[in-house]
C-alpha positions as CSV (number, residue, x, y, z in Angstrom):
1,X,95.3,121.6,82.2
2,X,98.4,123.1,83.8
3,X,101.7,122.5,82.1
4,X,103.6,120.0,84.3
5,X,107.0,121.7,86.5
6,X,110.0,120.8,84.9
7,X,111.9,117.5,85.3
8,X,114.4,116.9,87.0
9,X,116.9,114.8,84.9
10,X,117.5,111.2,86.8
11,X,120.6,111.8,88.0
12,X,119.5,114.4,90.3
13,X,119.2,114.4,93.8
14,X,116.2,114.0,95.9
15,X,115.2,116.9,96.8
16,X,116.6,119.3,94.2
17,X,116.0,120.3,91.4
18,X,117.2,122.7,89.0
19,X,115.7,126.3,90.4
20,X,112.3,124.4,89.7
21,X,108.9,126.7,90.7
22,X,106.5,124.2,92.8
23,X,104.4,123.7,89.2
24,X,101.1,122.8,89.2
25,X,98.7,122.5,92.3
26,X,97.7,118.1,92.0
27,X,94.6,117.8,90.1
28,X,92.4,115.3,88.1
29,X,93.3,115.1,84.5
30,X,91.2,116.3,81.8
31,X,90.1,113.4,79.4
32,X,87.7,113.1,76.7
33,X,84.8,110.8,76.4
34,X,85.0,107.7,76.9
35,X,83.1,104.5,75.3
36,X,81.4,102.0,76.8
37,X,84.0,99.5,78.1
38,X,83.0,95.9,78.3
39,X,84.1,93.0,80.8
40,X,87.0,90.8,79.3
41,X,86.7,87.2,80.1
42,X,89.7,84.8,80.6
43,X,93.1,85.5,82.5
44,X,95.0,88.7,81.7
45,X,98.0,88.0,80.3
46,X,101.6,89.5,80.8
47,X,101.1,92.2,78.4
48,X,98.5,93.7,80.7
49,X,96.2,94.9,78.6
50,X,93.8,97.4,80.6
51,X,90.2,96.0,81.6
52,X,88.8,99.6,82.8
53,X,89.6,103.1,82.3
54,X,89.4,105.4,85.0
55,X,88.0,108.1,83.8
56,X,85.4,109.1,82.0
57,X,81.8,109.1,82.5
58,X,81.1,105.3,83.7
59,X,83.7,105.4,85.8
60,X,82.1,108.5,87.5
61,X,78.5,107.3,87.8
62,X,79.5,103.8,89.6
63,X,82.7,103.0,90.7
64,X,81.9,100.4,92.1
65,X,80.8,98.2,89.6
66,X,84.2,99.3,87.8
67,X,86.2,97.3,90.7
68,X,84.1,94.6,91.0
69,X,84.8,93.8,87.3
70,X,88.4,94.4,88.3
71,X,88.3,92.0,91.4
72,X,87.9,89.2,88.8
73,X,91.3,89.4,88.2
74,X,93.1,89.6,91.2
75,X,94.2,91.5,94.0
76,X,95.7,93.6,90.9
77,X,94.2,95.0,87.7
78,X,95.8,96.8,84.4
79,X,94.1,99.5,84.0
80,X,93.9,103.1,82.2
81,X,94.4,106.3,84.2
82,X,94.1,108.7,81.3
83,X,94.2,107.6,77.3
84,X,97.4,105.9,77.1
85,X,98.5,106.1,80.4
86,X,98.8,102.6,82.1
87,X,98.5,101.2,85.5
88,X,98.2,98.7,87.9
89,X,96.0,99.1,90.4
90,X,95.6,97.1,93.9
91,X,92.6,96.4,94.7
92,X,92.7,93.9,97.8
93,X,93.3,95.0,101.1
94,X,96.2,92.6,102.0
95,X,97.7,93.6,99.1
96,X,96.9,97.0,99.7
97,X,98.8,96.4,102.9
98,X,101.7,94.5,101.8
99,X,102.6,97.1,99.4
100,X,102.0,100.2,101.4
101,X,104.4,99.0,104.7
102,X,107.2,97.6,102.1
103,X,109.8,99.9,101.4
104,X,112.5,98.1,100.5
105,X,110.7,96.9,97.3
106,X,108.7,99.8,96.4
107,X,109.8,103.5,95.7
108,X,107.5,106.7,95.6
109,X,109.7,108.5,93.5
110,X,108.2,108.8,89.9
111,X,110.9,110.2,87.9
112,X,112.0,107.2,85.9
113,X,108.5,106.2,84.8
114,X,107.4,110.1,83.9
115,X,110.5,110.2,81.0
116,X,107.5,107.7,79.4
117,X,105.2,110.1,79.4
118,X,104.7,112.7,76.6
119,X,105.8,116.2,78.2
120,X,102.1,117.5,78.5
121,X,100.4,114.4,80.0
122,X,97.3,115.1,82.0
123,X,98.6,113.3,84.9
124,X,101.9,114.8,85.8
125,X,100.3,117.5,87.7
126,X,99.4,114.3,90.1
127,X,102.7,112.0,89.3
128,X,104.8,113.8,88.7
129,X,108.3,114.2,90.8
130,X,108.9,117.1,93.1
131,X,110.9,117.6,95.9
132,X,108.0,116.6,98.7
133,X,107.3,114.7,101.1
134,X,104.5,112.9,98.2
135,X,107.7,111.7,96.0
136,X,110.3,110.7,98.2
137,X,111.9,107.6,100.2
138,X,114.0,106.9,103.1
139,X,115.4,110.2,105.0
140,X,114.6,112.4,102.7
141,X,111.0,111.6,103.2
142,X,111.1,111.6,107.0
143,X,113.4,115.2,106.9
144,X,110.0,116.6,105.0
145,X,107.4,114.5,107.0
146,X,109.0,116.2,110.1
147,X,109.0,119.5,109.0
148,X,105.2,119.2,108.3
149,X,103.8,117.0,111.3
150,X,106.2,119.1,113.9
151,X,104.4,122.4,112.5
152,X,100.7,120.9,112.9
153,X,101.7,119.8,116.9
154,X,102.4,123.6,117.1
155,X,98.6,124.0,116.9
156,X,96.5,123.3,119.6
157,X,92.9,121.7,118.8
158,X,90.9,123.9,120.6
159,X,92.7,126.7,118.5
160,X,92.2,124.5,114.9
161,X,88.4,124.4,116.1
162,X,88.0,127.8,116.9
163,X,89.1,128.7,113.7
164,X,87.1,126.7,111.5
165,X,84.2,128.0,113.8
166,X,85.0,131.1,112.6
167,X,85.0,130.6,109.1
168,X,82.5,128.3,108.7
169,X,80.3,130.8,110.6
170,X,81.2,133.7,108.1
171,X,80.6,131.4,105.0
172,X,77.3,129.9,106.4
173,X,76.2,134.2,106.8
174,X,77.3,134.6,103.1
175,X,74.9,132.2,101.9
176,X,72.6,132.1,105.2
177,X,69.6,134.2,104.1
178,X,69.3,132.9,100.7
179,X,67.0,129.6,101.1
180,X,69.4,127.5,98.4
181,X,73.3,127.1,98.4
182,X,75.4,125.3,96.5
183,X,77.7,123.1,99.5
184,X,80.3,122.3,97.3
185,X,81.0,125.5,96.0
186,X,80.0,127.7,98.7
187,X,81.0,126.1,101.7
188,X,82.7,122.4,101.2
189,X,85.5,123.5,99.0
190,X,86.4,127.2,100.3
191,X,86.4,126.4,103.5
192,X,89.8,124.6,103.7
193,X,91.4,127.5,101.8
194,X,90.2,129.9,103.8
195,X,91.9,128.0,106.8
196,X,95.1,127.5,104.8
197,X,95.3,130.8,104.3
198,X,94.9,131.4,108.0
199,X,97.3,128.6,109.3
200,X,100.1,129.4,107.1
201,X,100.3,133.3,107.9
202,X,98.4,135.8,105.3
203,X,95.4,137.8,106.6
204,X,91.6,137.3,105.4
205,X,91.8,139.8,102.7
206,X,94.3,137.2,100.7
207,X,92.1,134.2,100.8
208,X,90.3,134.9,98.0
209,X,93.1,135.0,96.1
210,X,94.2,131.8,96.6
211,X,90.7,130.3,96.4
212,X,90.0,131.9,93.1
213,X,93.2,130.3,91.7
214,X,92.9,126.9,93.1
215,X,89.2,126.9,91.5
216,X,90.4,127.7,88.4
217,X,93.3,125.2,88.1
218,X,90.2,122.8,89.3
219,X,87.7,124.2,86.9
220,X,89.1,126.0,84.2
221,X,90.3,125.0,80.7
222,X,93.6,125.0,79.9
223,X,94.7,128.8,79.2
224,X,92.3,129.1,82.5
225,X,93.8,127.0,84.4
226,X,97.5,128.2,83.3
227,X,97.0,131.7,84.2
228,X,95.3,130.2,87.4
229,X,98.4,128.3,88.4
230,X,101.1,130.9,88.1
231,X,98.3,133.3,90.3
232,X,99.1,130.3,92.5
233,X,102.2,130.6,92.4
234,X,102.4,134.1,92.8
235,X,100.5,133.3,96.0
236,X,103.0,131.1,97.6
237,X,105.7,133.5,96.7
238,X,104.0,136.3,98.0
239,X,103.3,134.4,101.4
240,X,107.5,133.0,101.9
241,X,108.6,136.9,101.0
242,X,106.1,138.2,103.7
243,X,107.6,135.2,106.6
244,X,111.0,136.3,105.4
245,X,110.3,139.7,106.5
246,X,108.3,139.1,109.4
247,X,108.1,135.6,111.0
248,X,104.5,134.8,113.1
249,X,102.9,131.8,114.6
250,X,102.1,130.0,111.6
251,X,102.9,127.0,109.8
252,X,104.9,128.8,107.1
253,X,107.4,130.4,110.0
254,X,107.7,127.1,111.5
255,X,108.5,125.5,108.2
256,X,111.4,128.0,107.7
257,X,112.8,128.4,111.5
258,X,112.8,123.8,111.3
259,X,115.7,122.2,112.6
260,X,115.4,120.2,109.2
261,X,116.9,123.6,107.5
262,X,115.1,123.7,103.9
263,X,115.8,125.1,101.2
264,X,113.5,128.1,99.8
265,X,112.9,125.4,97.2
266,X,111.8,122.6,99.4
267,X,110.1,125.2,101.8
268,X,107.9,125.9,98.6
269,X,107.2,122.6,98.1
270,X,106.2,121.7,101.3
271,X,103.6,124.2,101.4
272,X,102.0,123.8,97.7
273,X,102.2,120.2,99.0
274,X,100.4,120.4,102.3
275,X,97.5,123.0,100.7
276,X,97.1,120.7,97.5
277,X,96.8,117.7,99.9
278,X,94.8,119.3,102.2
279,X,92.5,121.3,100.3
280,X,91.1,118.8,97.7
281,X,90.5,115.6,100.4
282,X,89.4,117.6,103.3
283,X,86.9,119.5,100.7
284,X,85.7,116.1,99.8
285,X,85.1,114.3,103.1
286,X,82.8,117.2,103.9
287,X,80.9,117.0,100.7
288,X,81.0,113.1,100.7
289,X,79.3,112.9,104.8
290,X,76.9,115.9,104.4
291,X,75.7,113.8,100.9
292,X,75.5,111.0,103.0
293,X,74.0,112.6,105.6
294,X,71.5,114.4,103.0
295,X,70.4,111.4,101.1
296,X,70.2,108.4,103.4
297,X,67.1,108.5,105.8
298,X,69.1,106.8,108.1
299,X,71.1,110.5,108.9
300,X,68.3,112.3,107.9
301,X,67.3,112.2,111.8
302,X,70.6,114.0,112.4
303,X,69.6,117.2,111.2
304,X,66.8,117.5,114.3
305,X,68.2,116.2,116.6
306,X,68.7,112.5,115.7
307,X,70.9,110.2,117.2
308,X,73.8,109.8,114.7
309,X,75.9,112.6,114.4
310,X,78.5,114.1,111.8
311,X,81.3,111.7,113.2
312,X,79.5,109.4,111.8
313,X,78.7,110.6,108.7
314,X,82.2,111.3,108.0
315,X,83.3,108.1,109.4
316,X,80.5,106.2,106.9
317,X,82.7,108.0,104.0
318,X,86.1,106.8,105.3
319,X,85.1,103.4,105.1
320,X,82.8,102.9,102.1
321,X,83.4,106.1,99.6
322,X,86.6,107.7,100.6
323,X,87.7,111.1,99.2
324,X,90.9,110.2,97.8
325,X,89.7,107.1,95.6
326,X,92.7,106.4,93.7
327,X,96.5,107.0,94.5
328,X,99.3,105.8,96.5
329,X,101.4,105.2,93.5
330,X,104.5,103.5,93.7
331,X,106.7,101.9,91.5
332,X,108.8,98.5,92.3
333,X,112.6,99.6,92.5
334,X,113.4,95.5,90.3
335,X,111.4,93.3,89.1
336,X,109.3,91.8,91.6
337,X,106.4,88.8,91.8
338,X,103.8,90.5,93.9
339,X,100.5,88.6,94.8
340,X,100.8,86.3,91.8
341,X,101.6,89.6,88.9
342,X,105.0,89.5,87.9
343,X,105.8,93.5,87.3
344,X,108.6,94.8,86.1
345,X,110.7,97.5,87.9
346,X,109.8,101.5,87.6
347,X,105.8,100.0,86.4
348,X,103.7,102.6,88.2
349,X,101.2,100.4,90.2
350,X,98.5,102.5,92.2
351,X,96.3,101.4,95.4
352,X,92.6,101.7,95.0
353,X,91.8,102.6,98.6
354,X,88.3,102.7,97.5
355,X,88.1,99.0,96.3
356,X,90.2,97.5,99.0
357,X,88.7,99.0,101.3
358,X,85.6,97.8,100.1
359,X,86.9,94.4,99.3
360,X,88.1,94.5,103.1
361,X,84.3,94.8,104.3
362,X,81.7,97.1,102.8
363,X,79.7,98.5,105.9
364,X,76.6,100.2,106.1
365,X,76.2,103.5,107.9
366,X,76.0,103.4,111.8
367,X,72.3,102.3,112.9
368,X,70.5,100.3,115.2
369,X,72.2,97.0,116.4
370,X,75.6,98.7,114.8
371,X,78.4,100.9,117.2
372,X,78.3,104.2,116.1
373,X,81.3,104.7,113.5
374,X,82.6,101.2,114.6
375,X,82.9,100.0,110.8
376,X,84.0,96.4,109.8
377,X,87.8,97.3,110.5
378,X,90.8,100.1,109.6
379,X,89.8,102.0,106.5
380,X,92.3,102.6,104.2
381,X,91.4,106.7,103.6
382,X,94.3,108.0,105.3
383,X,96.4,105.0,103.3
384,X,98.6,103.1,105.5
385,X,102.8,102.8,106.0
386,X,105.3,105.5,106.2
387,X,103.3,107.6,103.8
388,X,100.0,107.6,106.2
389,X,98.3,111.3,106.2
390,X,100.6,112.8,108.8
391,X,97.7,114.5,110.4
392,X,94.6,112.5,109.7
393,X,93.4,114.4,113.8
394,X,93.6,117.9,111.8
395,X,91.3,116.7,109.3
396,X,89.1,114.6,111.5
397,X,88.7,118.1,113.1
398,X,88.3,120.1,110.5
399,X,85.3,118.6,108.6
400,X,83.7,117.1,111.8
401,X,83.8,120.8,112.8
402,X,82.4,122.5,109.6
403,X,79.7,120.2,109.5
404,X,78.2,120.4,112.8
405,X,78.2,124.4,112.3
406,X,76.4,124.0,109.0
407,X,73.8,121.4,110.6
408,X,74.0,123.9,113.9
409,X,72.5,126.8,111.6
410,X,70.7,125.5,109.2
411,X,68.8,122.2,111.2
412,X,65.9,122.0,108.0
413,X,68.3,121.5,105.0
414,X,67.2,119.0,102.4
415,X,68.6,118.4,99.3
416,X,67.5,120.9,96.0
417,X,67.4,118.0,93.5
418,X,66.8,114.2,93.0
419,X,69.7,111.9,94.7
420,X,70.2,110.8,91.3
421,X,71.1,113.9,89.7
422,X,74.1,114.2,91.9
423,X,77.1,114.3,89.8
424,X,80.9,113.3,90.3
425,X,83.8,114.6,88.7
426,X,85.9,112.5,85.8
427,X,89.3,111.8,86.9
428,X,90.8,108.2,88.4
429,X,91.7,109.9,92.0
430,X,89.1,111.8,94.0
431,X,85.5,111.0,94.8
432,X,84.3,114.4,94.0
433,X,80.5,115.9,94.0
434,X,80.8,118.5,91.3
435,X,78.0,120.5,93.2
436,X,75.6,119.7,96.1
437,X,72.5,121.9,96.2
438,X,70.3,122.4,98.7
439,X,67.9,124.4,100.1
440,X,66.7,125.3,104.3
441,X,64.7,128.1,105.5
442,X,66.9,131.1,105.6
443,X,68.1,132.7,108.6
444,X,68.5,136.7,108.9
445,X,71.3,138.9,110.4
446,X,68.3,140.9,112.6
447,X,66.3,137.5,113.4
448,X,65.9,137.1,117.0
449,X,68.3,134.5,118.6
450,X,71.6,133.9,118.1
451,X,72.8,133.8,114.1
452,X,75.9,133.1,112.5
453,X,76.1,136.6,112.5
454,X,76.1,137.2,116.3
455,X,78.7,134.6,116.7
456,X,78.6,135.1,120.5
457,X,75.3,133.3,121.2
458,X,76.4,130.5,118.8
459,X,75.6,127.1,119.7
460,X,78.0,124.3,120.7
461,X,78.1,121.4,119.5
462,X,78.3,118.4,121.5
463,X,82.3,117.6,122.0
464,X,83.8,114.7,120.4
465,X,83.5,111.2,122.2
């Protein structure tokens, strides 16, 4: 695992830090096995003595039974987000609610609570402070949130679909006349870097780049996954040099020319923030609905020309197995009574917006007798309050978008192996396939009819509802 950036010391102010480098693109903690945890019977008491661990194997293969056990104590839960890393987590959706629109009582900035932490915790890459719109309150928050929701409006829709046509067209023809691909890999998790790339202002030719060091920071161990992260940071630096030179129409010229005026600094934050934030969720929504969409005969119409579409799919995941599972942390700014758990002030207390979701009103995937994507109520995937995903549209886009190319092209794919052999990654905070293999008739660049490679026959998708 990446070391973490370096900490500010308390005193300092939001939104500066001492010349600190943007550290460590967000991502899941490594963590060793873990044993078989058993249910604890009988009220919790005020030493909060964790009842599950997030991580780990069991955690991975059913989360859900991992909140129901933790539903038995509340709308709030100790629990473990790495070895001896404690937290509570909400797990009710008033709760949920109450905590995410309050923030007079509850803070997003983490710096107090990381001076617990050892200096190479697993989890600072995740919690720990910057000087981003993730770990800030009040004006500081909104300056940043601004910056990054004023230079998404700069980008029309049909221009954010266009693109995504366009890449997910060259990545299906990379993998389109081999019979098998691996989704994840090949498709579910490059795409959004490619785009990235694209919207922020560097040509094709640098994408790879940045994919191959996000995959290492994701994948590698850690001397990988160091020399991965300052590639990554190389990246970034290489990308603000070339805007300072020669400004374009993309997000990283509209980040610099804001009326907010940032700092180099908080101009680098931004945009390790927005590609960390984007990447990782957006790459899992599309994995998530085409697994959905792959393993539940209700879909599996879909594929020919069924009545439920990729909307659907993806809004199926929103509701019931959202890619983000476990985040939102905050941390009470006093001590506070909150839905009968007394917690003391700085406690870092995270929202499952898997479980309360879930707790809010499990559905089942859009079917006869049921609305198409009309759900049993808001989903919490995009969380809620002033830190909401400032462009849940973009994403909505974005993975609706890849998937109906993939489905477009490649109308007979079926998944490689057993539904039970899919595989999740360990961490507490994304709902992650760690690959999703499948197989379809290949297509060829000189097959008659139009091809991903003879983009100007390509079909179209019905537009969105």
């Amino acid at each position: 695992m990446t070391a973490p950036p370096p900490r500010p010391t308390p005193s300092s102010p939001p939104g500066a830090t001492a010349s600190s480098p943007p550290g460590p693109v967000p991502t899941e903690p490594s963590t060793p096995a873990v044993p078989k945890q058993e249910p604890v019977d009988g009220p919790v008491p005020a030493a909060r003595r964790a009842v599950a661990r997030l991580y780990g194997p069991e955690f991975a293969a059913d989360p859900e039974a991992v909140y129901e056990r933790l539903r038995r104590y509340g709308p709030l839960a100790p629990v473990e987000i790495s070895p001896d890393v404690p937290a509570l987590l909400v797990t009710d959706y008033r709760a949920a609610l109450d905590l995410l629109h309050d923030e007079g009582t509850w803070s997003k900035d983490s710096r107090g609570w990381q001076e617990t932490l050892p200096a190479g915790s697993p989890v600072l890459p995740m919690l720990g402070w910057r000087p981003n719109v993730m770990f800030n309150d009040g004006d500081v928050h909104a300056r940043y949130r601004r910056v990054i929701t004023d230079g998404f409006e700069r980008i029309a829709p049909h221009e954010l679909r266009a693109t995504v046509v366009s890449i997910a067209d060259a990545l299906i023809a990379d993998f389109g006349a081999d019979h098998e691909a691996d989704l994840m890999g090949q498709f579910a998790r490059v795409l959004p870097l490619r785009l990235f790339n694209r919207l922020f202002g560097l040509p094709d030719s640098h994408s790879d780049r940045l994919i191959s060091a996000i995959a290492g920071m994701l994948e590698g161990d850690p001397a990988q996954a160091s020399a991965a992260n300052a590639e990554f940071e190389g990246y970034v630096a290489e990308l603000i040099s070339s805007k300072r030179r020669a400004r374009g129409r993309d997000l990283t010229s509209w980040f610099m020319d804001h009326p907010a005026e940032l700092s180099e600094e908080e101009i680098t934050h931004q945009i390790v923030l927005t590609m960390a934030a984007g990447h990782e969720p957006t790459a899992n929504l599309i994995g998530n609905a085409l697994a959905r969409m792959l393993t539940d005969d209700r879909y599996y119409g879909t594929l020919s020309g069924g009545a439920l579409t990729p909307r659907d799919a993806i809004q199926d995941v929103l509701l019931n197995d959202p890619p983000v599972a476990n985040y939102a942390a905050h941390f009470p700014q006093r001590d506070v009574d909150f839905h009968g758990t007394r917690i003391a002030a700085g406690t870092l207390v995270m929202v499952s917006l898997a479980a309360a979701g879930a707790q809010h009103g499990r559905t089942e995937a859009p079917g006869a007798g049921a609305a198409s994507g009309s759900g049993g109520g808001a989903h919490l995937a995009w969380s809620a309050g002033a830190h909401t995903c400032p462009v849940p549209r973009s994403a909505l886009l974005i993975a609706t978008t890849a998937i109906e190319r993939l489905t477009a092209w490649l109308s007979d794919i079926e998944l490689a192996v057993p539904r039970g052999e899919l595989a999740h990654r360990l961490g507490p905070f994304y709902r992650a396939l760690t690959r999703l293999p499948v197989r379809f008739t290949p297509i060829r660049p000189d097959q008659a009819g139009a091809t991903p490679w003879d983009t100007s026959a390509a079909p179209h998708p019905a537009p969105p509802a």
